[in-house]
N, CA, C and O atoms as a Tripos MOL2 file, in Angstrom:
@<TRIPOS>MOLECULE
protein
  252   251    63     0     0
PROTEIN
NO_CHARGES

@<TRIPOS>ATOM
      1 N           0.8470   -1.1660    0.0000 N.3       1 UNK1
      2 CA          0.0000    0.0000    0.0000 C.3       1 UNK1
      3 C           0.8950    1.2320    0.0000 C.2       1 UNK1
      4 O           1.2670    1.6850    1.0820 O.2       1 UNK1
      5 N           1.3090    1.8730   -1.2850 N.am      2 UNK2
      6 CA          1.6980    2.9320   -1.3580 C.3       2 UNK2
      7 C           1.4490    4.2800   -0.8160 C.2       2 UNK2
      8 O           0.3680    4.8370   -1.0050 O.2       2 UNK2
      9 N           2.5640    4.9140   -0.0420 N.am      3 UNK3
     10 CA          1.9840    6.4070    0.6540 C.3       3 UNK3
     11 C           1.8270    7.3270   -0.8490 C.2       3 UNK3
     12 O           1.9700    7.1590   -2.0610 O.2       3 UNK3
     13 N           1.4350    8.4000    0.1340 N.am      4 UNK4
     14 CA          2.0080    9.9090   -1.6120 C.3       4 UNK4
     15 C           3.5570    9.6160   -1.7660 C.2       4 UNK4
     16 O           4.3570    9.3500   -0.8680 O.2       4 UNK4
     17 N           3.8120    9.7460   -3.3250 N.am      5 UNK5
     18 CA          4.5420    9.4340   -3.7870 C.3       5 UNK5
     19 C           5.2870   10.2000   -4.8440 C.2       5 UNK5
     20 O           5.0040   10.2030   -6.0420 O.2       5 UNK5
     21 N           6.1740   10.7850   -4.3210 N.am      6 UNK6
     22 CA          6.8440   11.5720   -5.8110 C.3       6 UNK6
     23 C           6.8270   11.7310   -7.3900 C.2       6 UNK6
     24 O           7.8520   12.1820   -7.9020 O.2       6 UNK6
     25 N           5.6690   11.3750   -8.2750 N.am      7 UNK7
     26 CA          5.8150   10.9870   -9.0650 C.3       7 UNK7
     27 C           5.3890   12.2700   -9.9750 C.2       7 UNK7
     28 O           5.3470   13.3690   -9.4220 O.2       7 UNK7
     29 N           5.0260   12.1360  -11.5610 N.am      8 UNK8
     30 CA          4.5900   13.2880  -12.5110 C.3       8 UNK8
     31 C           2.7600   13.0150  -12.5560 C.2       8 UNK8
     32 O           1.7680   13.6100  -12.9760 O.2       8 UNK8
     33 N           3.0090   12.0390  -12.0100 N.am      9 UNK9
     34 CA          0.9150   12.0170  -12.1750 C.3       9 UNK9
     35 C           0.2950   13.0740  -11.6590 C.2       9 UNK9
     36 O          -0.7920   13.3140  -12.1840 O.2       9 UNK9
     37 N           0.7130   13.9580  -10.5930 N.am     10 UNK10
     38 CA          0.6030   15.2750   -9.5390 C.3      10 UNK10
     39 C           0.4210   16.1100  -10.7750 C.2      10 UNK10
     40 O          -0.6610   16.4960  -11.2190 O.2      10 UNK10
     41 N           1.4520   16.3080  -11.2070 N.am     11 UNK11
     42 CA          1.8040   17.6930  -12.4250 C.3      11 UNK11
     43 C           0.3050   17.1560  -13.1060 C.2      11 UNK11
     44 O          -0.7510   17.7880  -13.0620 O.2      11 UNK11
     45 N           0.5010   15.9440  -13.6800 N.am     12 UNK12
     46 CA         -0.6410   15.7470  -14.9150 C.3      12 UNK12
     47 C          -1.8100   15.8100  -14.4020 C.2      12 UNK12
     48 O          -2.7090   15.8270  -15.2440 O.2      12 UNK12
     49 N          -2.2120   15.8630  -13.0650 N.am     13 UNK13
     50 CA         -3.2650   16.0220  -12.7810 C.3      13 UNK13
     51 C          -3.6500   17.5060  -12.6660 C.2      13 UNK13
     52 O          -4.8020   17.9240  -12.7790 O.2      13 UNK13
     53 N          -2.4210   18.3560  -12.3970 N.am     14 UNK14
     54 CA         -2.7630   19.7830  -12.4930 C.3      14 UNK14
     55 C          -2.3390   20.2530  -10.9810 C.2      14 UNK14
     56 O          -2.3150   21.4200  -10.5880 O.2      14 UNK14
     57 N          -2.0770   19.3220  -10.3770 N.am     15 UNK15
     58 CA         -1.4360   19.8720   -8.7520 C.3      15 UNK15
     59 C           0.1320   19.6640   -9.2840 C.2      15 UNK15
     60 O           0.3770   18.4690   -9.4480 O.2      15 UNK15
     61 N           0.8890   20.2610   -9.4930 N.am     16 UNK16
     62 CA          2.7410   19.9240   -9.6890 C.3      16 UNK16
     63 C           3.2610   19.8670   -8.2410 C.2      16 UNK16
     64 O           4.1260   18.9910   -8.2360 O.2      16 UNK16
     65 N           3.1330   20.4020   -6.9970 N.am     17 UNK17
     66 CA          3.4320   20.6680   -5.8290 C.3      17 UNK17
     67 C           2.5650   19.5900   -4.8370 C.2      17 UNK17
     68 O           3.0140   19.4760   -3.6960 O.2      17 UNK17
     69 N           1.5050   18.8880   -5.1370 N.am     18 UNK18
     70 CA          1.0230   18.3780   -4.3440 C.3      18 UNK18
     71 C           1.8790   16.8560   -3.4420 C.2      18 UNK18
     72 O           1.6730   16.4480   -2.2990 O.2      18 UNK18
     73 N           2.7480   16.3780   -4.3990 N.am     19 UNK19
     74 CA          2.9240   15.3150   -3.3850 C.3      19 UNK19
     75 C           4.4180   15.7910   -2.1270 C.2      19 UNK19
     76 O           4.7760   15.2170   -1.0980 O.2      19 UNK19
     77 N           4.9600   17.0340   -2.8040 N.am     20 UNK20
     78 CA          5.9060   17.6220   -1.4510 C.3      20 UNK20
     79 C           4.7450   18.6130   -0.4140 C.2      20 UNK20
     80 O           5.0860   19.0610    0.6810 O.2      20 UNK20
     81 N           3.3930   18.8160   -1.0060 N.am     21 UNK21
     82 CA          2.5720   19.8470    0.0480 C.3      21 UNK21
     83 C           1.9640   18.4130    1.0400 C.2      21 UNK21
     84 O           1.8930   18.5290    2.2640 O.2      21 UNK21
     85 N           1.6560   17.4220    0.5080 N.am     22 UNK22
     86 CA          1.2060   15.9030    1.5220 C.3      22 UNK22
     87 C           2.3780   15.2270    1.8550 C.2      22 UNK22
     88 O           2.0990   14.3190    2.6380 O.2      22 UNK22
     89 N           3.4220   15.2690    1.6330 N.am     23 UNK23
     90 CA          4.4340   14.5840    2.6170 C.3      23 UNK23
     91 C           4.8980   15.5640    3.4720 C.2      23 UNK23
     92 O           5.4710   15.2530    4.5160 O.2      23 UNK23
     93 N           4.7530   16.4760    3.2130 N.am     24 UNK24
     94 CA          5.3710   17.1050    4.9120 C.3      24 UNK24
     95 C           4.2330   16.7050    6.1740 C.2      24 UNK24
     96 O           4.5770   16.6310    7.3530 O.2      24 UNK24
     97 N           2.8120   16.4650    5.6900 N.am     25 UNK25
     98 CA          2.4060   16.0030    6.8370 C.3      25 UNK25
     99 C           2.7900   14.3120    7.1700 C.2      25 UNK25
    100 O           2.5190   13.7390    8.2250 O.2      25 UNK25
    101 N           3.3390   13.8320    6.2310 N.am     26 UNK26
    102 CA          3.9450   12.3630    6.5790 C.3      26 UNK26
    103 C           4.4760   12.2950    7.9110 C.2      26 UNK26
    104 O           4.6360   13.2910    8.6170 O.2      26 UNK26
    105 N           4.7340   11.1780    8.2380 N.am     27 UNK27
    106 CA          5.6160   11.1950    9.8680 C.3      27 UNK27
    107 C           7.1560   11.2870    9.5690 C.2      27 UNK27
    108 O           8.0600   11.6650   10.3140 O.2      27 UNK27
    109 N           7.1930   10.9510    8.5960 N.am     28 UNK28
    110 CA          8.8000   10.7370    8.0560 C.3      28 UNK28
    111 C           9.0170   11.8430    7.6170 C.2      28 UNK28
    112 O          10.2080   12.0340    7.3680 O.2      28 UNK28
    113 N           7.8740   13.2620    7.2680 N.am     29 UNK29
    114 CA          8.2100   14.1690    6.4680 C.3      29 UNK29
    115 C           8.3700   14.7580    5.1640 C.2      29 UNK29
    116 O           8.3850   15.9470    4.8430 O.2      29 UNK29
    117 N           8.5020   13.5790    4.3820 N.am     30 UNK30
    118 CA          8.1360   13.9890    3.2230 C.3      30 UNK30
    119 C           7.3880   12.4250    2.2530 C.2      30 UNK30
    120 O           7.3340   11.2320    2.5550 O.2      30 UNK30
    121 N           6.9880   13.0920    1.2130 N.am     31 UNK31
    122 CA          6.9760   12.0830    0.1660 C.3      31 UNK31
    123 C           8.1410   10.8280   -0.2170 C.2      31 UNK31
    124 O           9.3660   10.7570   -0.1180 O.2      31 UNK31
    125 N           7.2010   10.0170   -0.6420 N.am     32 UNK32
    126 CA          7.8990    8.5190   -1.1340 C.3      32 UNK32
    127 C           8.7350    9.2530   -2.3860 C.2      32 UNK32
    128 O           8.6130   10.3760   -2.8770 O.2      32 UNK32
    129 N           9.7640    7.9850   -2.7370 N.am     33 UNK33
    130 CA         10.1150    8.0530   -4.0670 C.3      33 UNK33
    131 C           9.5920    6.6630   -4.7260 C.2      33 UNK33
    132 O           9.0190    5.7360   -4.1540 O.2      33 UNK33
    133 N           9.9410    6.7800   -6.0460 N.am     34 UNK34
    134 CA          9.2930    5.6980   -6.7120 C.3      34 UNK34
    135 C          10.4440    4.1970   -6.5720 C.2      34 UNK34
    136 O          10.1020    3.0160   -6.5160 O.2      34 UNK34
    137 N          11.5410    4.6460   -6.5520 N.am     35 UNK35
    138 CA         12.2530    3.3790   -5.6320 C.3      35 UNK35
    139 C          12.4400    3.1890   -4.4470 C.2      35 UNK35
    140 O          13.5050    2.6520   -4.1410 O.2      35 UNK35
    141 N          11.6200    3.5070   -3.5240 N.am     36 UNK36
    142 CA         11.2810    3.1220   -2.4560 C.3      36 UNK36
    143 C           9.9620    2.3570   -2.3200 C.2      36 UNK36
    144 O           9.5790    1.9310   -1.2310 O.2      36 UNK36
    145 N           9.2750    2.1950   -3.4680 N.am     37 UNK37
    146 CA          8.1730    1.4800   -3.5860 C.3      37 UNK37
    147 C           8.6130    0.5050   -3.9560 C.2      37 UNK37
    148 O           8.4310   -0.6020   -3.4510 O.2      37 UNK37
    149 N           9.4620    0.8470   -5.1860 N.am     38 UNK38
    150 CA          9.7770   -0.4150   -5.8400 C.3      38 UNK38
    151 C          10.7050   -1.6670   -5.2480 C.2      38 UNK38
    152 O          10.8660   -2.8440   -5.5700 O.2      38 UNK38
    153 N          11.2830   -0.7010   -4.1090 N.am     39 UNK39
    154 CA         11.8190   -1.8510   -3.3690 C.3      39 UNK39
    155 C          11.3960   -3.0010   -2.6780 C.2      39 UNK39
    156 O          11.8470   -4.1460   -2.6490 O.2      39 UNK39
    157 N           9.8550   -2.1350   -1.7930 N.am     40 UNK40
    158 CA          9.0660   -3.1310   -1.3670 C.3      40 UNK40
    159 C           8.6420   -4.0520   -2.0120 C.2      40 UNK40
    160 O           8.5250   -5.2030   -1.5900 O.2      40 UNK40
    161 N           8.3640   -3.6680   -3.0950 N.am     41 UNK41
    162 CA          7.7450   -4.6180   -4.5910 C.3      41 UNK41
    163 C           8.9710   -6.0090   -5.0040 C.2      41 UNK41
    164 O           8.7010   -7.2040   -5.1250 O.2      41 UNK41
    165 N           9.7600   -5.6160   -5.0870 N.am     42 UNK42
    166 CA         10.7150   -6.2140   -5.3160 C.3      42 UNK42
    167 C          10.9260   -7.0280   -3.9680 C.2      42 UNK42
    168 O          11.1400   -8.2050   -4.2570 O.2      42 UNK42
    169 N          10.9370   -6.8600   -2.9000 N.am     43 UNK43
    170 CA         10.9930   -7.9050   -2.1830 C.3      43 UNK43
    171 C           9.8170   -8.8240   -1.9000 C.2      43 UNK43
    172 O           9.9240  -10.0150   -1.6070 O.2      43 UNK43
    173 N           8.4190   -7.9860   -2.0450 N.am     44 UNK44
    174 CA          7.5300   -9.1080   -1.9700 C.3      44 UNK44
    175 C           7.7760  -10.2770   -3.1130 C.2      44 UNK44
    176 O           7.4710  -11.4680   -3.0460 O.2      44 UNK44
    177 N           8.3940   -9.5920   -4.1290 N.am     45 UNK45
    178 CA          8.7430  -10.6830   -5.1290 C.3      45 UNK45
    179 C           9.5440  -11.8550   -5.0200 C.2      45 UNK45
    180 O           9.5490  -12.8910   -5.6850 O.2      45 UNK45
    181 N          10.2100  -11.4830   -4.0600 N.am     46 UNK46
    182 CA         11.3210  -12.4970   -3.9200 C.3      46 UNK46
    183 C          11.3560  -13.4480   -2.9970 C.2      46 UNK46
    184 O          10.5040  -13.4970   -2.1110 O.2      46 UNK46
    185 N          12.5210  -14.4710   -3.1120 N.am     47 UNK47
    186 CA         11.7370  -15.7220   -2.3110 C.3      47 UNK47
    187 C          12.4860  -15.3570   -0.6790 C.2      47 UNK47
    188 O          12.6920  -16.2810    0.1080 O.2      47 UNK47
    189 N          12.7920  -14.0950   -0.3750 N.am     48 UNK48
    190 CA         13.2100  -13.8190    0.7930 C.3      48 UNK48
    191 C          11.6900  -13.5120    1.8570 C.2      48 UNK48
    192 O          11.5890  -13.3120    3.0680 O.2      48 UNK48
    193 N          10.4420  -13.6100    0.5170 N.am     49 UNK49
    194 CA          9.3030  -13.1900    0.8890 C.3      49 UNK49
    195 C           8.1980  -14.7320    0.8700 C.2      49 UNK49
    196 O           6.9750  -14.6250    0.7700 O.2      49 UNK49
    197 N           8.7640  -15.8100    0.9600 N.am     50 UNK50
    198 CA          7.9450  -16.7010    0.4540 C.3      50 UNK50
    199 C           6.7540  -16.8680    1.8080 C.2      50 UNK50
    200 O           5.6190  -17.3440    1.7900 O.2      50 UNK50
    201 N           7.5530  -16.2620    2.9380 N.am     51 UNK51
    202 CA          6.3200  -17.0410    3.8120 C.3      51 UNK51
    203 C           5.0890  -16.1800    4.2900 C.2      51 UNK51
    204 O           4.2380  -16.3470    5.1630 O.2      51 UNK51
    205 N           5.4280  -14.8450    3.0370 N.am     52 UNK52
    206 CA          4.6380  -13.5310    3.9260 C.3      52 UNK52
    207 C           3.1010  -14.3250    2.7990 C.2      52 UNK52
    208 O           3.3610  -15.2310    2.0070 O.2      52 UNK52
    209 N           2.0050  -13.9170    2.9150 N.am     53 UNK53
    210 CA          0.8210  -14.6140    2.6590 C.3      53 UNK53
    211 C          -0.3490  -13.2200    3.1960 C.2      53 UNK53
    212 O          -0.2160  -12.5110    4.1930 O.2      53 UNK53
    213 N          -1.2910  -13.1750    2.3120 N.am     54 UNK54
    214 CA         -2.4460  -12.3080    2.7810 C.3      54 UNK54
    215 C          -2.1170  -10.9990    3.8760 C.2      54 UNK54
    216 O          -2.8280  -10.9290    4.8780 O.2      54 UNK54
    217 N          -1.0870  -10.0190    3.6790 N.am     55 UNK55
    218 CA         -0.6050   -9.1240    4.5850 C.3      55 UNK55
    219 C          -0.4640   -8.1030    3.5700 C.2      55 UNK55
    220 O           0.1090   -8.2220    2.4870 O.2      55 UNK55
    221 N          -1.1090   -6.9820    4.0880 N.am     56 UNK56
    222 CA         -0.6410   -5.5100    3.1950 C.3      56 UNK56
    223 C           0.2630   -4.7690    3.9980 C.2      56 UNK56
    224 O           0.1510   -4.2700    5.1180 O.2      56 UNK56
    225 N           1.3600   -4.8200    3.0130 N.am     57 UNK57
    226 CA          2.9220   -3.8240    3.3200 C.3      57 UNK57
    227 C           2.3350   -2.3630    2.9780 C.2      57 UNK57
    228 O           1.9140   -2.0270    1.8710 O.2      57 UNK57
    229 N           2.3840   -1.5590    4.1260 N.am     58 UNK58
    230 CA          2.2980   -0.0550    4.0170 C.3      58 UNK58
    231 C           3.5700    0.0780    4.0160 C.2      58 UNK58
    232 O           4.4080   -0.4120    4.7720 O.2      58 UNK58
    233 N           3.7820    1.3720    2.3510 N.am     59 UNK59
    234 CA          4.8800    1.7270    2.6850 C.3      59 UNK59
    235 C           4.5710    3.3570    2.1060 C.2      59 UNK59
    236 O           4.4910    3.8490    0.9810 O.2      59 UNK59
    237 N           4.4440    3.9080    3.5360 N.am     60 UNK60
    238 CA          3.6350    5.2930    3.3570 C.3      60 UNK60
    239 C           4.5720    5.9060    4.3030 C.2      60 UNK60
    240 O           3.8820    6.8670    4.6410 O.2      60 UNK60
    241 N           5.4400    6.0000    4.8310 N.am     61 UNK61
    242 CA          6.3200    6.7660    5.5840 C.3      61 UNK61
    243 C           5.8660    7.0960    7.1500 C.2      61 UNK61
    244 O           6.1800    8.0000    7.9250 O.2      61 UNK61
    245 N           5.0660    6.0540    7.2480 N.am     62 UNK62
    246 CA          4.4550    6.1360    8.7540 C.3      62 UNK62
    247 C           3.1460    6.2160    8.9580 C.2      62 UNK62
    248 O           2.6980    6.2160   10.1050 O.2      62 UNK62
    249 N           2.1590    6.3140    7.6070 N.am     63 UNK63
    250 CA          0.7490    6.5120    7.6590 C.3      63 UNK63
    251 C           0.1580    5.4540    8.2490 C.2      63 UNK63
    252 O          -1.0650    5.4310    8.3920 O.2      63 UNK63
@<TRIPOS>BOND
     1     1     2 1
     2     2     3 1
     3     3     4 2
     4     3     5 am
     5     5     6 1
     6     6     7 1
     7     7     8 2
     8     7     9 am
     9     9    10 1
    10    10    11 1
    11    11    12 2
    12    11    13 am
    13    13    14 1
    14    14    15 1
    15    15    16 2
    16    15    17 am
    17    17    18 1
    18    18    19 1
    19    19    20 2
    20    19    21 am
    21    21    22 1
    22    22    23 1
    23    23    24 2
    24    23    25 am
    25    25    26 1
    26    26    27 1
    27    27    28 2
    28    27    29 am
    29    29    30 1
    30    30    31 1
    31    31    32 2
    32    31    33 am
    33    33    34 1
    34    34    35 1
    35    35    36 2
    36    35    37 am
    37    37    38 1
    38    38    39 1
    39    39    40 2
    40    39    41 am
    41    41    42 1
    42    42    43 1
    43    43    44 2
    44    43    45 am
    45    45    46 1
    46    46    47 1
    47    47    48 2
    48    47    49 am
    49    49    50 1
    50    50    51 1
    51    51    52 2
    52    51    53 am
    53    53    54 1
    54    54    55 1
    55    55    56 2
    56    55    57 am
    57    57    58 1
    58    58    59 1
    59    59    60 2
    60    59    61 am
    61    61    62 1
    62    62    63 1
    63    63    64 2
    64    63    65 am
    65    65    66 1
    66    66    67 1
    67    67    68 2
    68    67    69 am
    69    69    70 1
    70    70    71 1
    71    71    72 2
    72    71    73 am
    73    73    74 1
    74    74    75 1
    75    75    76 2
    76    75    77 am
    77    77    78 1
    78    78    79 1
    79    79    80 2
    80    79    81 am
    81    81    82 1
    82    82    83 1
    83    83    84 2
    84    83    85 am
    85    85    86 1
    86    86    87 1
    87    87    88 2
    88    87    89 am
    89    89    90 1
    90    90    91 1
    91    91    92 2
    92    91    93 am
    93    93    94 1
    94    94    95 1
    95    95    96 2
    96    95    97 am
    97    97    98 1
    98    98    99 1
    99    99   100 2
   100    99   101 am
   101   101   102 1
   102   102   103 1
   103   103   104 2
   104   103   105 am
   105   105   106 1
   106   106   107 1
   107   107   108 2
   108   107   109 am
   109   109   110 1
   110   110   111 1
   111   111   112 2
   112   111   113 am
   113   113   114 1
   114   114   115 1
   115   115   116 2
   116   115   117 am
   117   117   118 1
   118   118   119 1
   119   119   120 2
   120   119   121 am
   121   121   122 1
   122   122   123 1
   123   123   124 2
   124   123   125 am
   125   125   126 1
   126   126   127 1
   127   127   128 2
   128   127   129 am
   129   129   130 1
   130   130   131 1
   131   131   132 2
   132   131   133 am
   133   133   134 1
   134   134   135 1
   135   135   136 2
   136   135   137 am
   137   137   138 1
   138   138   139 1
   139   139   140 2
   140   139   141 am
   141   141   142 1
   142   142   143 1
   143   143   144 2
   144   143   145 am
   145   145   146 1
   146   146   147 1
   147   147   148 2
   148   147   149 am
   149   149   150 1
   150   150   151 1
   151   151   152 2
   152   151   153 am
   153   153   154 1
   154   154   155 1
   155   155   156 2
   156   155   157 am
   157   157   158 1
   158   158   159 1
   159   159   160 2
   160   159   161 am
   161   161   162 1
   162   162   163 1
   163   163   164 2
   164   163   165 am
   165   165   166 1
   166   166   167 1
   167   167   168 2
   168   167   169 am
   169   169   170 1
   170   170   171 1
   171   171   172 2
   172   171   173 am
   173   173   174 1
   174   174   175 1
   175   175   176 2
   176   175   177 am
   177   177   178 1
   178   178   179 1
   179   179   180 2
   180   179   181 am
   181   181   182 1
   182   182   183 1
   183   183   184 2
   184   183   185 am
   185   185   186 1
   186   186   187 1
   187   187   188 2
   188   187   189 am
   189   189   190 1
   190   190   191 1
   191   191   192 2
   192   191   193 am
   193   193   194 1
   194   194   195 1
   195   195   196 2
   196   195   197 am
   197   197   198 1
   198   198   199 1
   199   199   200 2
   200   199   201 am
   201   201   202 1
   202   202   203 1
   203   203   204 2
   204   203   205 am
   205   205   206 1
   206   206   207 1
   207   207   208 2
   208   207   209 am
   209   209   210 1
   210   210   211 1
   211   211   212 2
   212   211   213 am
   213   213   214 1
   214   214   215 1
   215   215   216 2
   216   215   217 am
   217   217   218 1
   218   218   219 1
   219   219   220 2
   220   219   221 am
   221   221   222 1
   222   222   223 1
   223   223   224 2
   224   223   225 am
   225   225   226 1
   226   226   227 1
   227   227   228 2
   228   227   229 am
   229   229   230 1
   230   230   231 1
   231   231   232 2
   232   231   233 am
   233   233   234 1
   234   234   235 1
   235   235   236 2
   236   235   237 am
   237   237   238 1
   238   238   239 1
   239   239   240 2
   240   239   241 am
   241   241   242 1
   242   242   243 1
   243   243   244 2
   244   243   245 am
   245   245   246 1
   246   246   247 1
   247   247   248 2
   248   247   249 am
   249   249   250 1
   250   250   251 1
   251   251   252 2
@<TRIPOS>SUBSTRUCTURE
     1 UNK1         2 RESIDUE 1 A UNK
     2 UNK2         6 RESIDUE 1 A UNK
     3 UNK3        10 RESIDUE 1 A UNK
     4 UNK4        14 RESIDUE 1 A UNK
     5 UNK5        18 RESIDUE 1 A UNK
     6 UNK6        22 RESIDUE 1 A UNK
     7 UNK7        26 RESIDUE 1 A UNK
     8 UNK8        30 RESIDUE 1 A UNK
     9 UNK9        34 RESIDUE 1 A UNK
    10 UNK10       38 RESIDUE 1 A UNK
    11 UNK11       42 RESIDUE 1 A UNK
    12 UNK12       46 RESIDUE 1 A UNK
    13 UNK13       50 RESIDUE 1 A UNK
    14 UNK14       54 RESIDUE 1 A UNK
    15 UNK15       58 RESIDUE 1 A UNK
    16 UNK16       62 RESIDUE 1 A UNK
    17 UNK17       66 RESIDUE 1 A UNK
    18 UNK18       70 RESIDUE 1 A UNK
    19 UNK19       74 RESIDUE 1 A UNK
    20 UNK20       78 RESIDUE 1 A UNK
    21 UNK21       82 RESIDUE 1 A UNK
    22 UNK22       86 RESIDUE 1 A UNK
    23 UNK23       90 RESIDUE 1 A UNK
    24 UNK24       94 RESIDUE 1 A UNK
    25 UNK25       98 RESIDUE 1 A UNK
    26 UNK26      102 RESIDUE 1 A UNK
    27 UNK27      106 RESIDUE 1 A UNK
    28 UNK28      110 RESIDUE 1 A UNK
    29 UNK29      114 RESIDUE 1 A UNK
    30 UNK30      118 RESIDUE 1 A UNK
    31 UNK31      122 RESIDUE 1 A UNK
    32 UNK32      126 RESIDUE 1 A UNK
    33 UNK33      130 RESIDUE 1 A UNK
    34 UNK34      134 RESIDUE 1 A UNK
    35 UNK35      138 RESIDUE 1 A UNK
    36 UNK36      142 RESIDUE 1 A UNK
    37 UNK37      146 RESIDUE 1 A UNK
    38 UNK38      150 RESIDUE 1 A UNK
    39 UNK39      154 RESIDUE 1 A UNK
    40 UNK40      158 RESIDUE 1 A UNK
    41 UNK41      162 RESIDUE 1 A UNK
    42 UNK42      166 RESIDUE 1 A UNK
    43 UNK43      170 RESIDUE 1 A UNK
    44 UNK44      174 RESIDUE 1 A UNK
    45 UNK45      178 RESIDUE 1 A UNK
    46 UNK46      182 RESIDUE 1 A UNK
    47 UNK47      186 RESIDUE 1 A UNK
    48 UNK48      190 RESIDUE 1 A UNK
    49 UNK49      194 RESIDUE 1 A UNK
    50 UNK50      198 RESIDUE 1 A UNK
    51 UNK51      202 RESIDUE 1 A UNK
    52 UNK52      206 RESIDUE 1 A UNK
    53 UNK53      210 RESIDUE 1 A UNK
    54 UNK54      214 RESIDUE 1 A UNK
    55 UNK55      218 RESIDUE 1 A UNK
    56 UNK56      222 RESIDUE 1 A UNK
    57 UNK57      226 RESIDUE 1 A UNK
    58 UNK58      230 RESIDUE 1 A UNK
    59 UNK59      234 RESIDUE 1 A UNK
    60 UNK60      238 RESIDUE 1 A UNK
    61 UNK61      242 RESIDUE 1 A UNK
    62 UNK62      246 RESIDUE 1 A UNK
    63 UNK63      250 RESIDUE 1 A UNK
């Protein structure tokens, strides 16, 4: 479960500033990056992940 996230979908939606104006209320302070998602992703992928089963990984910076 992805937090706000640094990405250009913000701009294309017409907010360009919105995902640094919602990560400062993060606990961590700011917005995700997109390899910090992808990391999680990448490990659920992997067989370092085989025994995780029906569990949602928040990775929202403390949300």
């Amino acid at each position: 479960s992805p937090g706000t996230t640094d990405t250009t979908i913000h701009a294309r939606a017409g907010e360009p500033g919105r995902a640094q104006r919602v990560g400062a209320s993060v606990p961590l302070g700011r917005p995700g990056n997109p390899v910090e998602i992808a990391e999680a992703v990448t490990w659920l992928l992997s067989p370092r992940a085989s025994y995780v089963t029906g569990a949602v990984l928040n990775v929202s910076g403390g949300l």
